[in-house]
C-alpha distance (Angstrom), angle and dihedral (degrees) to the residues before:
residue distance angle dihedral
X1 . . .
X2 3.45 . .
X3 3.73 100.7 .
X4 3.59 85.2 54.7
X5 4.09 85.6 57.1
X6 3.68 91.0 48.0
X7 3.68 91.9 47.7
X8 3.62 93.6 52.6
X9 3.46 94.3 45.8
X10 2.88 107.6 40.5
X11 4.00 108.8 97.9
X12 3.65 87.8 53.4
X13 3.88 102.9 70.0
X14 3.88 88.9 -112.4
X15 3.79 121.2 179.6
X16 3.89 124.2 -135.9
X17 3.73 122.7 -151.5
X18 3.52 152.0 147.5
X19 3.90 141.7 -133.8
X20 4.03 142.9 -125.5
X21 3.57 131.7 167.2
X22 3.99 102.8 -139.1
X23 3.90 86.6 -147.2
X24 3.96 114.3 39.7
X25 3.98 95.9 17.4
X26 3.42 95.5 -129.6
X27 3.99 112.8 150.2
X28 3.89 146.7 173.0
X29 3.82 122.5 -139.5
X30 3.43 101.8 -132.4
X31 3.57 151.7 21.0
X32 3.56 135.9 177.2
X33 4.20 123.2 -170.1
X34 3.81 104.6 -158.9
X35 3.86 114.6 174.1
X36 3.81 93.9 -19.5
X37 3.69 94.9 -47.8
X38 3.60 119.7 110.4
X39 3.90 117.6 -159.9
X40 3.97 117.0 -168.3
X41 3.73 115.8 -139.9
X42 4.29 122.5 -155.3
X43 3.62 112.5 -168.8
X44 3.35 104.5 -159.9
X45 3.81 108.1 167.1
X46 3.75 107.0 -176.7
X47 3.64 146.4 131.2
X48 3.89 97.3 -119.4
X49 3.54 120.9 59.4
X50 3.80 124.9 -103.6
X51 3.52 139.3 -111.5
X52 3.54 142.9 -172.1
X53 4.08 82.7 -86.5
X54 2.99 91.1 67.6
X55 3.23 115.3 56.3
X56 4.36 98.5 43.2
X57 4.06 92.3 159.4
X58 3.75 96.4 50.8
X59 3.63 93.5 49.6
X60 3.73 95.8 43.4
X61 4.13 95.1 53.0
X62 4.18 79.6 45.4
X63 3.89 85.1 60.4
X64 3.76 96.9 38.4
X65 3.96 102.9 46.4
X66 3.76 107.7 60.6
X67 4.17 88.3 -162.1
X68 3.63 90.6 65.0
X69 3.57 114.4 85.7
X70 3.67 104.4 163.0
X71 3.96 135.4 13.9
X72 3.99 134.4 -165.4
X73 3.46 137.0 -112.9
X74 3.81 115.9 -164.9
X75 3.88 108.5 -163.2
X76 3.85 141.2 167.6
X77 3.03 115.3 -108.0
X78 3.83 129.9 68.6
X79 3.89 97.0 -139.2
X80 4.24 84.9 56.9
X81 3.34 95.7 99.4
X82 4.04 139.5 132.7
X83 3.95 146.4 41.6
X84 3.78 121.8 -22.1
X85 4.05 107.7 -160.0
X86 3.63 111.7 -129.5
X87 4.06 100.3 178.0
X88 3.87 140.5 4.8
X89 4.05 88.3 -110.4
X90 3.79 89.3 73.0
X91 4.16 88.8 -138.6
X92 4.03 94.5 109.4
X93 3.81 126.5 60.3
X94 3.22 142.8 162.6
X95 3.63 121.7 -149.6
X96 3.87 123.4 -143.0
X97 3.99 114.6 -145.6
X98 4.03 138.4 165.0
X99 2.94 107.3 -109.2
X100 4.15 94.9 -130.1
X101 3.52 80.5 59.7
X102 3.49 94.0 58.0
X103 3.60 100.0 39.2
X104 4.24 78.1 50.1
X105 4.13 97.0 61.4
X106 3.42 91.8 38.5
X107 3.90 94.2 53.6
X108 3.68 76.7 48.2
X109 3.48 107.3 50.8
X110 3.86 93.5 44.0
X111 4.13 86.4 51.8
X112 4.13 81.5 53.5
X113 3.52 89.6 42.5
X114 4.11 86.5 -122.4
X115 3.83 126.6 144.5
X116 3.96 101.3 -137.8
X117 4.15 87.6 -172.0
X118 3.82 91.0 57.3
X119 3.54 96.2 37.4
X120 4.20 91.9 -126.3
């Protein structure tokens, strides 16, 4: 999945990244900062499904970065799919995805010469 991200970002100068917390070691595998955005990435390949429990770190940079408005969860199974609630406001969300899917509209996109991310 993430040579798919790299290939899709690639012509436009993305950076790739990763986050700690220094105090409750939470993380997120990966992020990428693409025009000024920055989109979070979770890879949480698993047989259960995932919930907000899950996935502490993400949701906690979500919180903490007023930029971010959504992050990624890249999961298993195909039937993992849909919106993960980060606060009571409704502005922050995190959006669960299979990962073939992913890896699927990204082949896409770069074939359509589209950045999904950036929404162009």
């Amino acid at each position: 999945m993430i040579g798919h991200l790299w290939s899709h970002c690639r012509t436009n100068q993305a950076r790739f990244s990763y986050w700690r917390s220094t105090k409750e070691e939470k993380e997120v595998d990966l992020i990428v900062e693409l025009d000024g955005a920055i989109f979070p990435f979770e890879i949480k390949y698993q047989a259960q499904g995932v919930e907000a429990r899950d996935v502490p770190g993400l949701i906690d940079l979500i919180k903490k970065k007023e930029q971010i408005t959504q992050g990624f969860i890249a999961t298993k199974s195909p039937n993992d799919l849909g919106r993960v609630k980060v606060d009571d406001q409704g502005e922050k969300a995190l959006l669960r995805i299979p990962a073939c899917l992913l890896c699927f509209y990204l082949g896409q996109a770069e074939f359509h010469q589209r950045n999904i991310l950036l929404g162009s």
